[in-house]
N, CA, C and O atoms as a DFTB+ gen file, in Angstrom:
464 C
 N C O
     1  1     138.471      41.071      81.753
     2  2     138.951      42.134      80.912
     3  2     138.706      43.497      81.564
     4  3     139.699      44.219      81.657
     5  1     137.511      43.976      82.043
     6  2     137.160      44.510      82.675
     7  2     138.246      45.195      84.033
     8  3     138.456      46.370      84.336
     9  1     138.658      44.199      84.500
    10  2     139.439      44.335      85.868
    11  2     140.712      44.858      85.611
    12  3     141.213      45.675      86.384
    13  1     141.514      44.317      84.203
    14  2     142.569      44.681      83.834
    15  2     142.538      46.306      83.397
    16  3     143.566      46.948      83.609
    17  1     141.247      47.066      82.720
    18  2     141.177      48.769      83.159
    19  2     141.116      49.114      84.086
    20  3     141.735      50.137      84.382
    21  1     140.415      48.504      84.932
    22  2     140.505      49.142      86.298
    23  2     141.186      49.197      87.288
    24  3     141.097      50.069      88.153
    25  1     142.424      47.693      87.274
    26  2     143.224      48.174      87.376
    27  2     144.642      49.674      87.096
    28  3     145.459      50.145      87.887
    29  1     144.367      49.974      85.718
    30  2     144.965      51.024      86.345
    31  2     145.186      51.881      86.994
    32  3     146.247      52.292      87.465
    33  1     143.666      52.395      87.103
    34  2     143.309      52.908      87.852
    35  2     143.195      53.209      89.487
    36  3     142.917      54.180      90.191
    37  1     143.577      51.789      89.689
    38  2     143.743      51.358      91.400
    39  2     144.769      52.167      92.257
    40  3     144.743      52.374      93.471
    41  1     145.448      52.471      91.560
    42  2     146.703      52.981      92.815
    43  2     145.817      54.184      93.271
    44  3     145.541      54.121      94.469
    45  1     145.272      55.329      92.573
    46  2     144.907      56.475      93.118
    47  2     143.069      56.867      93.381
    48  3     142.592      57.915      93.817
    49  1     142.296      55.520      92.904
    50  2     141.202      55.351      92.725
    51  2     139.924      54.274      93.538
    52  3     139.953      53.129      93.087
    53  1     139.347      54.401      94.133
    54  2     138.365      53.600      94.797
    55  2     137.609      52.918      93.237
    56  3     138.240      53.448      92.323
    57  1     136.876      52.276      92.832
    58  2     136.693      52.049      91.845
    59  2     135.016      50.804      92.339
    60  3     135.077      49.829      93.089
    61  1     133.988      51.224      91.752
    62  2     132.723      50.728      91.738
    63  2     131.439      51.253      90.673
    64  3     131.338      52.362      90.147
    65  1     130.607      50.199      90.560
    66  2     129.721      50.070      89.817
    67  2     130.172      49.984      88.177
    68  3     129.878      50.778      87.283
    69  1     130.911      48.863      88.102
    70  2     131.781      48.561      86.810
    71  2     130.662      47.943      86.255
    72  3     129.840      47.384      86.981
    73  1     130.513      47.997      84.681
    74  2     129.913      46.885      83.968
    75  2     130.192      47.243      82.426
    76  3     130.308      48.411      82.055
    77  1     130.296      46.080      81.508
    78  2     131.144      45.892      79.979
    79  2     129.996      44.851      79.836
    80  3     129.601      43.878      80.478
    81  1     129.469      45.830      78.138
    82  2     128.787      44.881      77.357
    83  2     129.763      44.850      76.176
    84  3     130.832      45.451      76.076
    85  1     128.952      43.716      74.975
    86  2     129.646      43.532      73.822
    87  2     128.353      44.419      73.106
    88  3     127.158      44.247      73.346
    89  1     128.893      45.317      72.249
    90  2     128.262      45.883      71.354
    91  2     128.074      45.578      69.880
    92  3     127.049      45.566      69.198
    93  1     129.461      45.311      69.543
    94  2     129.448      44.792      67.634
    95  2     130.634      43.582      67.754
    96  3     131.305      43.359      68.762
    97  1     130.676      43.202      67.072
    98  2     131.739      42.043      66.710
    99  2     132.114      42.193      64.888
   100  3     131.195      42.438      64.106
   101  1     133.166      42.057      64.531
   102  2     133.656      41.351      63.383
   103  2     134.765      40.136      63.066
   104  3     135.945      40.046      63.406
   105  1     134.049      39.374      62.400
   106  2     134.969      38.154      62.054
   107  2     135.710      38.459      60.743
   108  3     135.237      38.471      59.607
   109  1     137.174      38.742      61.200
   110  2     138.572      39.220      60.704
   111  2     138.866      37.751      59.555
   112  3     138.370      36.634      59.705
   113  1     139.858      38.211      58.374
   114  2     139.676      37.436      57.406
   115  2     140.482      36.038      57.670
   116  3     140.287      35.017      57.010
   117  1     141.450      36.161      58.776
   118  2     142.109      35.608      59.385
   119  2     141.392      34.156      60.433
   120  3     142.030      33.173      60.811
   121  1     139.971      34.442      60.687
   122  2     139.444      33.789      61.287
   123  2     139.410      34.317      62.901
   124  3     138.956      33.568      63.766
   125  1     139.876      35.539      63.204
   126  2     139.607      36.095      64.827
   127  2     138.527      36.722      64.539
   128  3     137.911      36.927      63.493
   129  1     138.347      37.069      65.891
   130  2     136.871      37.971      65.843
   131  2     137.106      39.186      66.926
   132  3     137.298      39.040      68.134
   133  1     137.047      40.354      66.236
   134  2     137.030      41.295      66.839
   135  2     135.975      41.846      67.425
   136  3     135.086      42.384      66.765
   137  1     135.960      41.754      68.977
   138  2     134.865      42.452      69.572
   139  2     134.826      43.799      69.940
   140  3     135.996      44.180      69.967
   141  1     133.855      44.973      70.323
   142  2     133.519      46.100      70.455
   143  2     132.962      45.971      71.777
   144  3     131.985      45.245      71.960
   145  1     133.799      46.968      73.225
   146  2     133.168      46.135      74.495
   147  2     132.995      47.760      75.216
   148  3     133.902      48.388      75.761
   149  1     131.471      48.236      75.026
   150  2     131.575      49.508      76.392
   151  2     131.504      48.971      77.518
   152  3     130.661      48.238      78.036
   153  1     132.796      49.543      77.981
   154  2     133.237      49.374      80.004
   155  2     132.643      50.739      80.344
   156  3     132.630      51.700      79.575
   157  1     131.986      50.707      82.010
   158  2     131.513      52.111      82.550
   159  2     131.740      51.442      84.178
   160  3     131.367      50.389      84.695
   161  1     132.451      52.489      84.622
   162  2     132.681      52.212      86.545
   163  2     132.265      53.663      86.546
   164  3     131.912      54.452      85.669
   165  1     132.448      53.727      87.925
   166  2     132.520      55.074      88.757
   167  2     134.004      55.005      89.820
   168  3     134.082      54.199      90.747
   169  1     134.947      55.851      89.530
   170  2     136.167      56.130      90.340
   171  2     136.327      57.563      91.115
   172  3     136.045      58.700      90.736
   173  1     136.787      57.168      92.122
   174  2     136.511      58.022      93.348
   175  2     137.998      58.303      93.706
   176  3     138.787      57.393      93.958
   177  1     138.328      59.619      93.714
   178  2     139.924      59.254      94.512
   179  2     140.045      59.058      95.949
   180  3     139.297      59.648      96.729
   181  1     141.277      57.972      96.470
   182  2     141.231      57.983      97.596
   183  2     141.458      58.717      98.445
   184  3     141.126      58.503      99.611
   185  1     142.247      60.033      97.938
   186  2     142.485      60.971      98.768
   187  2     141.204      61.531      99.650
   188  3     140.209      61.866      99.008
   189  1     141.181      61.634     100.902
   190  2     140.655      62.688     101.717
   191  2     140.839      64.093     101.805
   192  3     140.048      64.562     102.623
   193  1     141.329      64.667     101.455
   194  2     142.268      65.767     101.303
   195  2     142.990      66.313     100.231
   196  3     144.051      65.770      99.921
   197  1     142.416      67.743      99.334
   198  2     143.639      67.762      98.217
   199  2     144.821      67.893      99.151
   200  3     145.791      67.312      98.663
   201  1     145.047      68.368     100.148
   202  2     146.128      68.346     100.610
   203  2     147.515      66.975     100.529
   204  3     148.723      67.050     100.754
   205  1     146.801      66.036     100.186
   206  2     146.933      64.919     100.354
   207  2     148.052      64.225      98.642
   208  3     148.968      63.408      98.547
   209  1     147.187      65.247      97.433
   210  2     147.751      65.020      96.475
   211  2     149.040      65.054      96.186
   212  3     149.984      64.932      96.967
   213  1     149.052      65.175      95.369
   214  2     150.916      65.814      94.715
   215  2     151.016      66.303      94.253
   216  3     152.190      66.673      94.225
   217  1     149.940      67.124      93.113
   218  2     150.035      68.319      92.780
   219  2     150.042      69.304      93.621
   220  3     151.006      70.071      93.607
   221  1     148.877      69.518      94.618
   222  2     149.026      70.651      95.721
   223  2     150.291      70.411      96.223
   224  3     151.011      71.317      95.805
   225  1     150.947      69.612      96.939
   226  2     152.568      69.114      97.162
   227  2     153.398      69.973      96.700
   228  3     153.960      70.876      97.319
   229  1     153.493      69.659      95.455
   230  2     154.049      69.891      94.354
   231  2     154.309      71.962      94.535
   232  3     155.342      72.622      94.646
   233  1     152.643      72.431      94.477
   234  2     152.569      73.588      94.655
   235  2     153.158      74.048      95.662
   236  3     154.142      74.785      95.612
   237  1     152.632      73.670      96.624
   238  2     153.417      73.955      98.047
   239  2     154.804      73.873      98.444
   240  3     155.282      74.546      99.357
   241  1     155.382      73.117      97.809
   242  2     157.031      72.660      97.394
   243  2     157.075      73.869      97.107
   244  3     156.983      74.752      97.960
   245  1     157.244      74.113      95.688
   246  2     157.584      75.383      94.754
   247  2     157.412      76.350      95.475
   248  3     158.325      77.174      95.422
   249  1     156.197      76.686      96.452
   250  2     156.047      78.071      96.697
   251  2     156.709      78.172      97.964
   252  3     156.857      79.321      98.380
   253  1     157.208      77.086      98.788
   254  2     158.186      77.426      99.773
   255  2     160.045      77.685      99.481
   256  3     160.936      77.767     100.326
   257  1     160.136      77.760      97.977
   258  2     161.187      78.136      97.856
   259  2     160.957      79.703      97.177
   260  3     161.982      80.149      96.663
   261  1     159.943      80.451      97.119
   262  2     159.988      81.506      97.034
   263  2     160.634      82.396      97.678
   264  3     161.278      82.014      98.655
   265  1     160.645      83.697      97.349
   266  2     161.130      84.908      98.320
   267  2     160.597      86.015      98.208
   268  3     160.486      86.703      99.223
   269  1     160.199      86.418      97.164
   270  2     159.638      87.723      96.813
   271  2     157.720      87.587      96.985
   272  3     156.878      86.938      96.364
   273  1     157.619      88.959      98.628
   274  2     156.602      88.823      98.858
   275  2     154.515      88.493      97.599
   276  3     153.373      88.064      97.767
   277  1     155.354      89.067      96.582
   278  2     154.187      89.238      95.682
   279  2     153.944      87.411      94.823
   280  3     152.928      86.817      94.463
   281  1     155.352      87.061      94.784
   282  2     155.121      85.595      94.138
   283  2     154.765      85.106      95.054
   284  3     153.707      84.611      94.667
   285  1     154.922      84.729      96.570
   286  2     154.350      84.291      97.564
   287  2     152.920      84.337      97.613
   288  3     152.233      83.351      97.877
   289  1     152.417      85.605      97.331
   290  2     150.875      85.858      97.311
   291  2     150.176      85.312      96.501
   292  3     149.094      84.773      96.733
   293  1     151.037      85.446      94.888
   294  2     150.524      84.200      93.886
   295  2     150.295      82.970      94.151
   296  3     149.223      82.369      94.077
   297  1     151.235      82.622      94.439
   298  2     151.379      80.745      95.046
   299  2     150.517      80.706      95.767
   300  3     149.565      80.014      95.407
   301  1     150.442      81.252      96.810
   302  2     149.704      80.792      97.847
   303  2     147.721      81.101      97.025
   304  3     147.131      80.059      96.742
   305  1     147.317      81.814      96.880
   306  2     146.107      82.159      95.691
   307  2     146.131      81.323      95.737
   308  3     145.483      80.676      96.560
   309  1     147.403      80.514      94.310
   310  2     147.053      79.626      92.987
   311  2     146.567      78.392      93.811
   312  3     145.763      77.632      93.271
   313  1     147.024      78.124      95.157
   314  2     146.959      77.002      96.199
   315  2     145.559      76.805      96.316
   316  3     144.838      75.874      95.958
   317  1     145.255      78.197      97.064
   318  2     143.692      78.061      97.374
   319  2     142.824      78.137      96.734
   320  3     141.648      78.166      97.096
   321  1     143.443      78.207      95.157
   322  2     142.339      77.765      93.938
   323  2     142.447      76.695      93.589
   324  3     141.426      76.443      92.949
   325  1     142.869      76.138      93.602
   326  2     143.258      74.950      92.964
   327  2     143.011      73.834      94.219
   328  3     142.327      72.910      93.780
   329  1     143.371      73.633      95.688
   330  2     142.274      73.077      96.505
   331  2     141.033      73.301      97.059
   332  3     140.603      72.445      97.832
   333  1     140.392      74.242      96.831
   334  2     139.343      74.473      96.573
   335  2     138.489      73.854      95.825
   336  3     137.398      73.408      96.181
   337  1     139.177      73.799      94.314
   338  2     138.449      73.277      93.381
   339  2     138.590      71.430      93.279
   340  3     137.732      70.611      92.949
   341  1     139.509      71.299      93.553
   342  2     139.781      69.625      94.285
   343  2     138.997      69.238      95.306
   344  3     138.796      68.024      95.333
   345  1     138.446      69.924      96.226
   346  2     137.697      69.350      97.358
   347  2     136.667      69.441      96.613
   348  3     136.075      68.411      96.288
   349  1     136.193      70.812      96.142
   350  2     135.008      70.407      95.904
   351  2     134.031      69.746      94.200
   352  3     132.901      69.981      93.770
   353  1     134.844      69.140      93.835
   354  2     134.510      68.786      92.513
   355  2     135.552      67.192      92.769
   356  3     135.130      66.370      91.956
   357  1     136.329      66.783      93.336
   358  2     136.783      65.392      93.102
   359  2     137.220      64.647      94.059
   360  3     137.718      63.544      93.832
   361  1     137.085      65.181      95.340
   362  2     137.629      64.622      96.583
   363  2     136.139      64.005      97.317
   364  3     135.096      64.576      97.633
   365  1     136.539      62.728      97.406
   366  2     134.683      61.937      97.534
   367  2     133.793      61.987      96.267
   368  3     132.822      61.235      96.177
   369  1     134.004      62.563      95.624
   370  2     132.894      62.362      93.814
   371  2     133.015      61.219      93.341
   372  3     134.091      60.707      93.648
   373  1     132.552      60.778      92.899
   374  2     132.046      59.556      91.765
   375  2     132.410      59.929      90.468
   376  3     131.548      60.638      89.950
   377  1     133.287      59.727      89.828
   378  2     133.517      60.693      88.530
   379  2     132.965      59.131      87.200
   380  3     133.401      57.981      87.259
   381  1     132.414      59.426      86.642
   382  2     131.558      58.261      85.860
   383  2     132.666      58.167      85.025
   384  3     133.126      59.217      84.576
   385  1     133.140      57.187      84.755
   386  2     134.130      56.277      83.748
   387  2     133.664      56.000      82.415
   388  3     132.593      55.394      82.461
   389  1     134.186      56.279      80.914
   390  2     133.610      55.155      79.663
   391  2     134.647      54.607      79.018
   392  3     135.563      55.427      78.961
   393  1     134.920      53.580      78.501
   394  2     136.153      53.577      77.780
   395  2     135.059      52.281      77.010
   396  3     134.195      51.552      77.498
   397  1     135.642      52.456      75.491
   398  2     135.089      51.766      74.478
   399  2     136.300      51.061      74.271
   400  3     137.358      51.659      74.076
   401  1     136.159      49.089      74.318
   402  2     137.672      48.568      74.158
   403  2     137.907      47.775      72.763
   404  3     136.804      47.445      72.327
   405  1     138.542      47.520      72.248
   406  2     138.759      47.090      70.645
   407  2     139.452      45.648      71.257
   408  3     140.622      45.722      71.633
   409  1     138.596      44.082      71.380
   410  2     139.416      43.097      71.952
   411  2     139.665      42.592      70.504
   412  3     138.793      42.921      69.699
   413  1     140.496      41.997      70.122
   414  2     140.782      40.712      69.051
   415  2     141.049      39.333      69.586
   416  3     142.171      39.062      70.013
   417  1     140.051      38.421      69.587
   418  2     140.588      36.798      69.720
   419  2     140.679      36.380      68.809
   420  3     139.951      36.565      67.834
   421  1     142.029      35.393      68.940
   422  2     142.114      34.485      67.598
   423  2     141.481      33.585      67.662
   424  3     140.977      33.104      68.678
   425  1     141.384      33.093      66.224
   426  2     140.719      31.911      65.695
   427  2     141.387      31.032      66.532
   428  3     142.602      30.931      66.700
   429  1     139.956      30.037      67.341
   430  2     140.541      28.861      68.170
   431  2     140.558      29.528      69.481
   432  3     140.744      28.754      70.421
   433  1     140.426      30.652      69.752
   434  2     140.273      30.618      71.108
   435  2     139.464      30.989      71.871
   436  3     139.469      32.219      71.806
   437  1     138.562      30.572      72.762
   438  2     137.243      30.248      73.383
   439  2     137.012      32.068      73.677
   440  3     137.836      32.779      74.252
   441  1     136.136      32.371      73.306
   442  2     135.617      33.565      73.926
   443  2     134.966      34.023      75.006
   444  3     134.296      35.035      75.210
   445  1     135.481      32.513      76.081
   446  2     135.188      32.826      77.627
   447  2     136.279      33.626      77.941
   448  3     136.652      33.383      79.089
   449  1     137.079      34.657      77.278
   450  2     138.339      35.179      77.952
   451  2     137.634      36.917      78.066
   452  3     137.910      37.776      78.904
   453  1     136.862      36.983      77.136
   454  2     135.663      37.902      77.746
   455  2     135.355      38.179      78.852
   456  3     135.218      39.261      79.423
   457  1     135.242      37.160      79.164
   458  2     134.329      37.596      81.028
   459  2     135.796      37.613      81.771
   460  3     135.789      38.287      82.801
   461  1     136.399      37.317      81.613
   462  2     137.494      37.801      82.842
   463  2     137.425      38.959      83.273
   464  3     138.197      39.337      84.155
C-alpha cells in the first residue's frame, strides 16, 4: 500500500525512509473494516539543478520572448529568486513526507493486502 503513494511520487522524486503503521480501525456495519494507516518517507527531487526544472524553464521561456529592457530585468530577478530559493531549500533536501490513508477491506478479505 505503501508503494502505491510513493509511487506517485516517483517520476520527479528519489524517495526513502518510508514506513506505515495502523493507528485505529473500524468494523463498518457491512462487515469491512476500515483501517487508519500513517505513511512517512523522505522525498528528494531528482533534479541537480533548478535549472533543470520546468518551472525555471518555463521562466526562462517567457522571459526570452520579452523585449522591453525593464521586463527583462524583472524576469531575469524573478529567475534568480526563485533558483536561488530552489537550490537552496529543495535541490538535494529530504523534504519529510505524512499522508494519513483511509483503507476499507471488505468483509472476507484477508488483511494481508496491508503490507503490500
Amino acid at each position: 500500500m505503501l508503494a502505491e503513494v510513493t509511487s506517485l511520487y516517483a517520476d520527479y522524486y528519489d524517495i526513502s525512509d518510508t514506513s506505515a503503521s495502523i493507528v485505529d480501525s473500524t468494523e463498518n456495519e457491512d462487515g469491512s473494516v476500515t483501517y487508519w494507516v500513517d505513511t512517512s518517507f523522505k522525498r528528494t527531487l531528482k533534479e541537480t539543478s533548478a535549472y533543470e526544472m520546468p518551472y525555471i524553464q518555463g521562466l526562462q521561456a517567457a522571459a526570452a520572448e520579452l523585449t522591453d529592457p525593464a521586463e527583462i530585468a524583472a524576469a531575469e530577478n524573478r529567475i534568480a529568486i526563485w533558483t536561488a530559493e530552489l537550490e537552496g531549500n529543495y535541490i538535494g533536501v529530504a523534504q519529510d513526507t505524512n499522508v494519513t490513508l483511509s483503507v476499507t477491506i471488505p468483509h472476507g478479505i484477508s488483511t494481508s493486502v496491508l503490507s503490500r
